[in-house]
N, C-alpha and C positions, 0 to 999 in steps of 0.2 A: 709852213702849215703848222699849227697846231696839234692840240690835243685830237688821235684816232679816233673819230665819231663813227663807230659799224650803220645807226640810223643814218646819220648822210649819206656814208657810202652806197648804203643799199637804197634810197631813196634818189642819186644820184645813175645808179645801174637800172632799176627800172625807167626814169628818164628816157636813158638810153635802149631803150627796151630789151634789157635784160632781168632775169630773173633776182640775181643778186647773191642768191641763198650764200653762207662765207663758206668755204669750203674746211672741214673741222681742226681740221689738224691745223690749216694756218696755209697762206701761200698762193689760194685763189677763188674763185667765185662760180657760180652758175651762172652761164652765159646761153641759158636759154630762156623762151620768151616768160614774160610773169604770167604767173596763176597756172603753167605747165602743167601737167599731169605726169606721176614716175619719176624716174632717179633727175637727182641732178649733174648736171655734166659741165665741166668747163674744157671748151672747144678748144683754148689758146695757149692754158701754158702749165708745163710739164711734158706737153707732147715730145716721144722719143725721137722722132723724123720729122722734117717737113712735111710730108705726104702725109701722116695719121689724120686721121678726122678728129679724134679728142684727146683731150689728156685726163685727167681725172673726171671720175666717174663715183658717185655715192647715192646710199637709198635717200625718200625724204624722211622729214623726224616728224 
């Protein structure tokens, strides 16, 4: 792959009906649906356990 395009990528995650939002510091995404309402959250990774429900959590901008 080429050059890191964030517009594909997030054009890409809605597709897939996710939200997309990049998560700020770097490392993951908003894996909730698009146009959501409240914080963004991504469900899959950084979670401490198996069992957690999310792993990062931030407001929207």
């Amino acid at each position: 792959m080429s050059e890191y395009d964030e517009a594909k990528v997030r054009q890409a995650l809605n597709a897939a009906g996710y939200c997309g939002e990049p998560y700020p510091p770097g490392g993951g995404s908003c894996t909730r649906r698009p146009g959501h309402g409240g914080d963004h959250v991504d469900y899959y990774y950084r979670r401490k356990r198996p069992t957690d429900t999310e792993g990062y959590r931030w407001p929207q901008r």
